[in-house]
C-alpha positions, 0 to 999 in steps of 0.5 A: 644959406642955412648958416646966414638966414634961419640959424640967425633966427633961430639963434636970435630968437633963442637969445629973446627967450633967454632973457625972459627966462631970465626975467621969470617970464617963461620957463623953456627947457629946450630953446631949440624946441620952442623957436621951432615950434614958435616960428614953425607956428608963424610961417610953417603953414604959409611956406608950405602953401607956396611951395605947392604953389598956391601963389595968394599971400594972406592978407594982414588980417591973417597974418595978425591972426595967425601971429596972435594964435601962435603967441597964445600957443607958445605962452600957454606952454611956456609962461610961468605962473607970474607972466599968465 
């Protein structure tokens, strides 16, 4: 399950950030580390919440915000001086 879901993402993910490493838009020295706590960011909270049984999804809103906050979050750690 791990193989064929998460570790798609990840790898996925760490491809994006490679390519805008390449480009001189981040600078990520453990891709690994940085989709972690990227997609941790965006749906950490959430999976939680749910798995302790709280059934309400948040609302779009939310979720823009919550997407907004972990871009912010991720950029102010990783962006180079010519992407900011």
């Amino acid at each position: 399950m791990w193989e064929r879901g998460p570790a798609v993402t990840y790898a996925r993910f760490k491809a994006v950030l490679a390519e805008r490493e390449r480009r001189g838009e981040i600078r990520v020295p453990d891709r690994q580390i940085a989709a972690e706590q990227f997609i941790g960011g965006l749906v950490a909270h959430v999976q939680m919440k749910l798995a302790f049984g709280m059934t309400e999804r948040p609302s779009k809103a939310k979720t823009e915000r919550r997407v907004a906050r972990a871009v912010e979050t991720f950029m102010a750690r990783y962006a180079t001086d010519a992407a900011k």
